[in-house]
N, C-alpha and C positions, 0 to 999 in steps of 0.2 A: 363453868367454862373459864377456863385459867390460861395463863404462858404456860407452855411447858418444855422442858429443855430433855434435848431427845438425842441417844446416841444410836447410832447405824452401822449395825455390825453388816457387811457384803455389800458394802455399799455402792458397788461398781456392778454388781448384778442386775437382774432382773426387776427382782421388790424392791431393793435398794433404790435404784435411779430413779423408779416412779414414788418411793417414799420422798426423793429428795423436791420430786416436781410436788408433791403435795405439800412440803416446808414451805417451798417457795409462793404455795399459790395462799394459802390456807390464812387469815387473817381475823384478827377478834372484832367484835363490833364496833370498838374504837379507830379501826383501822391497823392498832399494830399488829407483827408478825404473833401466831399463835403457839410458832413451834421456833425453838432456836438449836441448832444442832454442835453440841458442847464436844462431840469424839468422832471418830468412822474409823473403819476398820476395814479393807478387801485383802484378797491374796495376792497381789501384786502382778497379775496379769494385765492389768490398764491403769500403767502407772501415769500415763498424758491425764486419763480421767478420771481418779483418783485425785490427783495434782488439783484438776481443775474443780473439784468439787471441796475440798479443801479448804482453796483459795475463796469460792464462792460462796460457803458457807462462814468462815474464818474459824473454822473448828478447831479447838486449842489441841486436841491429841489424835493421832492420825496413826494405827497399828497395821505394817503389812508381815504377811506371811513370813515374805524372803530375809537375810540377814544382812543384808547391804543396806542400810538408809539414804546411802550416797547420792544414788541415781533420785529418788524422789525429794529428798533435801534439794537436790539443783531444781528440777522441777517446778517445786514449789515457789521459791524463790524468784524465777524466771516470768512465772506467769501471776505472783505477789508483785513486781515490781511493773509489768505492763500494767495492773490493775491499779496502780498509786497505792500499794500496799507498801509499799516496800518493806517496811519494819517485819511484817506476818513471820513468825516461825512458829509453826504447833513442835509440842512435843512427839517427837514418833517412835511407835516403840516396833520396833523387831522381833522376827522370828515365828516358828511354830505354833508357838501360843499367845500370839500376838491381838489375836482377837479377843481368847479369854483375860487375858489384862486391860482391853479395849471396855471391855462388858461391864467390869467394875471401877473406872476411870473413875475419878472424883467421888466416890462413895462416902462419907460423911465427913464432905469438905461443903464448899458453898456452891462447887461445881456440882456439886450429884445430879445424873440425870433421873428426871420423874421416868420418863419410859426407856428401856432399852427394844430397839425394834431387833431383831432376833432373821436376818437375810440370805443367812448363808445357807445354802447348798448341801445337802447330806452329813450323815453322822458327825462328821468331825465338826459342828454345829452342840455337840453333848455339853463340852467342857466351859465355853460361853455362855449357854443356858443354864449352867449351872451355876455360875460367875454372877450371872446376874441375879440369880435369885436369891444370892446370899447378902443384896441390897434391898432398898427399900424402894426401887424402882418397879414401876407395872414391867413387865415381858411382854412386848407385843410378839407372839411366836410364831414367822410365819416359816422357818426351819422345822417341816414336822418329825422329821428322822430323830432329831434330837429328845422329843419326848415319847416317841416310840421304840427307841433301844433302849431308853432310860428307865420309863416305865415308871414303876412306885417311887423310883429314885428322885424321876423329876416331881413327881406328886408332892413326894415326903418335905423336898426344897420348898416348896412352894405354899407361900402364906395364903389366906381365902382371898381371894377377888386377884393377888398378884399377876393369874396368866392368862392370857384375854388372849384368843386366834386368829390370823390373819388369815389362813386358808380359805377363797372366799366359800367355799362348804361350810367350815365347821364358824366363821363367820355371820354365817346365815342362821346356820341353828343355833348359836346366840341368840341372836335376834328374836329368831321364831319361838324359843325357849324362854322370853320376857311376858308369853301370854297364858303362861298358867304356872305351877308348881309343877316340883319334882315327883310330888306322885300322882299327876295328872298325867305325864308323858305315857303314850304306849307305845311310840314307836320313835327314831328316827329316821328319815328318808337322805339318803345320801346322792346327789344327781350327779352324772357321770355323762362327757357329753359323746361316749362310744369311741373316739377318736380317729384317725386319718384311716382306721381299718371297720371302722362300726357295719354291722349286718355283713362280713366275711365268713367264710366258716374255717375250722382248723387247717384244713387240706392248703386255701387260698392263703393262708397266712404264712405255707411254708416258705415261700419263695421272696416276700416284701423286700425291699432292698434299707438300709441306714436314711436314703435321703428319703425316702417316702414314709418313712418313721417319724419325720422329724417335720413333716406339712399337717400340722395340726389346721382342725379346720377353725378353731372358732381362739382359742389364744395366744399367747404369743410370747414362748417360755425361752428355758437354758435348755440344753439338749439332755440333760438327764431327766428332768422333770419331764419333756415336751415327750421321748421313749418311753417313760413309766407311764404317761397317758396311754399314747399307741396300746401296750400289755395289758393295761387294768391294774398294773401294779400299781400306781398312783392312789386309785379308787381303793384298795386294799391299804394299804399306808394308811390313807383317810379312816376308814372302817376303824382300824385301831386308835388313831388319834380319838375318836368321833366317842367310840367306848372308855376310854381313857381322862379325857378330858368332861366329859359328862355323865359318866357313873353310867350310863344307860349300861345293861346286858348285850354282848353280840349277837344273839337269836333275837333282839328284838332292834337292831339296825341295819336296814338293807340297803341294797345300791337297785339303782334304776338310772338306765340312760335316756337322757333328756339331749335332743342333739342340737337344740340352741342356744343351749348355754344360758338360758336367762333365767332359770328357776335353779336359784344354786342350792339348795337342800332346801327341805319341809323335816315339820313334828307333828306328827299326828300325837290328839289326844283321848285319852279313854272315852270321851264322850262322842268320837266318831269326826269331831275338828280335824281339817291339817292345815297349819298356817304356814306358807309357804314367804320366802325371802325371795322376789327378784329386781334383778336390774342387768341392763347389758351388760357384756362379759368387759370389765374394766378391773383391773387388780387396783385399781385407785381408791376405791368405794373401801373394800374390807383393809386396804394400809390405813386410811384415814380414820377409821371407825377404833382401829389397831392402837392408834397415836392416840385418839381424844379420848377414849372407853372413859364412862358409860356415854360421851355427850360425842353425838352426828357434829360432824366438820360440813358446814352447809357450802355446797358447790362440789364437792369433793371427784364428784363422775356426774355422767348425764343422766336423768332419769329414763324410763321406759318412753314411747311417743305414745301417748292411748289414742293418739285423732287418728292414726295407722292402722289397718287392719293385720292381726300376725294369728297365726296357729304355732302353737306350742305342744308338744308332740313326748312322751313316755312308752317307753318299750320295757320289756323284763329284758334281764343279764342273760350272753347265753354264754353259763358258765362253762360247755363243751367247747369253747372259741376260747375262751376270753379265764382260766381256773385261776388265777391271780388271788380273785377278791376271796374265795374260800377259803384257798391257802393261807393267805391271810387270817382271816379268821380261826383256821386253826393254829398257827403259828400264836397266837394272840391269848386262845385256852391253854393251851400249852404254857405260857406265860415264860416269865423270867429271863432266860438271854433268847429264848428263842425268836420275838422277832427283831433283834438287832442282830439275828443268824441272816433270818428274812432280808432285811433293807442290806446288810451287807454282801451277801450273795449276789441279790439285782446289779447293787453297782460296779462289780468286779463281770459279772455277765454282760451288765446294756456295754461298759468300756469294751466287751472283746467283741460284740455285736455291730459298734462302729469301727472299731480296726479288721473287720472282715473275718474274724477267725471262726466266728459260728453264725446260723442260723437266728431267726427273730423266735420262733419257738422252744430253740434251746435257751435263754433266758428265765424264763417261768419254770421248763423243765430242771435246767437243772439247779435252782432253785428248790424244787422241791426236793429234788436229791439229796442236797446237800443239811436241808432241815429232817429228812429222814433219817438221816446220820448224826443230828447232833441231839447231847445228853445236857439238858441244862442245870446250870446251877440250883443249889437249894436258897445262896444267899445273895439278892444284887448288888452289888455293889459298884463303883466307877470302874474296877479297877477286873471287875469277872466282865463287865459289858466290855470292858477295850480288849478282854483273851477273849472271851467268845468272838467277836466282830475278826480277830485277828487270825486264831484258826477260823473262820468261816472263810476269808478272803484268801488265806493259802489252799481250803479245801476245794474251794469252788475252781480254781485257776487250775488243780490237779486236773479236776473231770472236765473242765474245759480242755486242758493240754490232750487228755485221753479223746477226745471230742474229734481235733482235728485231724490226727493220722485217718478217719474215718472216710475223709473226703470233704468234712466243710469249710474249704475255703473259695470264694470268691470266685468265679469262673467268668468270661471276656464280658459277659451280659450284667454282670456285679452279682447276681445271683447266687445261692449256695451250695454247691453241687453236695448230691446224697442225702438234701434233705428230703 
């Protein structure tokens, strides 16, 4: 159990702002701070909080999306000098790839961060994960698009023990995966907690509307994550991280929903064991575990109450509702750009889903469309996953466009008419 100096890539998100409350809470048994945060990084959509976490942290380099530094240098400055700061200026770096230079900030200087926590939001998460892995920093990864487009790429980057997962799934089977060997595993259990639509069936799902997509019952995401729940596309994501990241075969990891969220995957072992991971649904517990790997941040979430009586509850997928997770899986055999066909397609569908233009089924559907039609590469490289992801999101936008003349737009009740 060490200091350890930690950069926050999406830091204004979701994992970001509860990684920053774990900075702040987290302390060594002498009292000092455990984590000190050397960089961040967001897209520049919450430059007030951005600014203010900056200042709160006194992080030396500060990378946004946009190309203007202007408006966040004033910022900065503004709420440096309320704080008795006044001297504070981090370096900021601009633009597109603002986070991938964020990833490898101080890299064998005296600044080098031990962990890069890895926050952002879908693929464009690839180029950062790769940033960092070309340090001698841990990856706490909890960006999974980015090793699931990437695939052997991210594997190939990646030293033994360097990528630890924050996804609280793959998180858990961590955990659960410290009570045997690798060729004692026979299974892993991936828990899915059915989401805002769990026990519907296909018919009742034509009609869901964006906001009731987005009333997850038990967490509390971004809006693409919080839809990929909704679909089961998330739970598919997961599947391939879950095979990717742990060797395990796809035919021997499945999904099952758990609708209370507190049993966040199991490993069943050859010997008929399944050691299961839980704790209330808190994204704090797998950031914390993300930052200290292999050593628990004690306090980090609250535990279970056992003086409480609770029922805990496992249903099968029903993949006729819910074809995501298979999809998935085949996307997965198929291997190579195909599921960065996959994740790219979703995110061009869940965007037209919320701007009203299709249906919540046409999502998954044409998704699958569009990986029927795609021919993958023989060789991965950075540079075939950014053309596949690129024609995927021009193809996917075609049969979306061809979607709408059909009638599915929006009608007075927000519904989608002709589904």
């Amino acid at each position: 159990m060490q200091h350890r100096k930690v950069i926050i890539l999406g830091s204004t998100g979701s994992i970001g702002t509860q990684a920053l409350d774990v900075v702040d809470q987290a302390t060594l048994p002498d009292g000092t701070p455990r984590f000190a945060v050397t960089a961040l990084s967001a897209g520049g959509a919450k430059l007030e909080l951005l600014a203010e976490q900056a200042v709160r942290t006194r992080a030396l380099a500060v990378g946004i999306a946009t190309d203007d530094a202007g408006p966040l240098r004033a910022l900065i400055a503004t709420r440096a000098a309320a704080a008795g700061l006044g001297g504070y200026a981090p370096e900021i770096v601009t633009g597109p790839d603002a986070s991938t230079a964020i990833a490898a900030w101080g890299a064998g200087t005296g600044d080098a961060a031990d962990v890069v926590l890895n926050g952002i939001t879908g693929s464009i998460g690839l180029a950062p994960t790769l940033a960092a892995l070309g340090t001698t920093a841990i990856l706490a990864l909890a960006n999974k698009e980015s090793l699931i487009v990437g695939g052997a790429l991210v594997k190939g980057a990646a030293s033994p023990g360097q990528l630890v997962p924050v996804d609280s799934e793959h998180s858990a089977l961590a955990q659960a995966l410290r009570s045997g060997t690798a060729g004692e595993v026979e299974k892993l259990v991936v828990t899915a907690s059915g989401g805002p639509f769990r026990g519907r069936s296909r018919d009742e799902l034509a009609h869901v509307t964006p906001e009731q997509a987005l009333k997850h019952p038990t967490w509390d995401m971004g809006p693409m994550v919080t839809t990929n729940s909704a679909t089961l596309v998330n739970k598919g994501l997961e599947v391939i991280e879950a095979h990717l990241l742990f060797d395990v075969p796809l035919e021997n990891i499945e999904a099952v929903v758990h609708p209370q969220s507190v049993v966040h995957s199991m490993v069943q072992f050859t010997d008929g064991s399944t050691i299961a991971q839980a704790s209330p649904p808190d994204m704090r517990l797998p950031i914390a575990l993300g930052l200290g790997w292999p050593d628990r941040v004690p306090g980090a979430a609250q535990p279970c109450d056992w003086t409480k009586a609770a029922t805990w509850t496992f249903e099968p997928l029903d993949n006729a509702a819910f074809p995501a997770v298979e999809l998935a899986k085949n996307a997965a055999r198929r291997g190579s750009t195909c599921p960065a066909v996959y994740n790219a397609a979703n995110e061009e569908a869940v965007h037209a889903f919320h701007a009203g233009r299709i249906g919540f089924l046409d999502i998954v559907d044409t998704i699958a469309e569009v990986l029927s039609e795609h021919a993958p590469v023989s060789e991965l490289t950075l540079e075939s996953v950014l053309n596949a992801e690129e024609w995927a999101r021009r193809r996917t936008n075609e049969v979306l466009a061809a979607k709408a003349p059909a009638g599915r737009r929006p009608d007075a009740g927000g519904r989608t008419q002709g589904s």
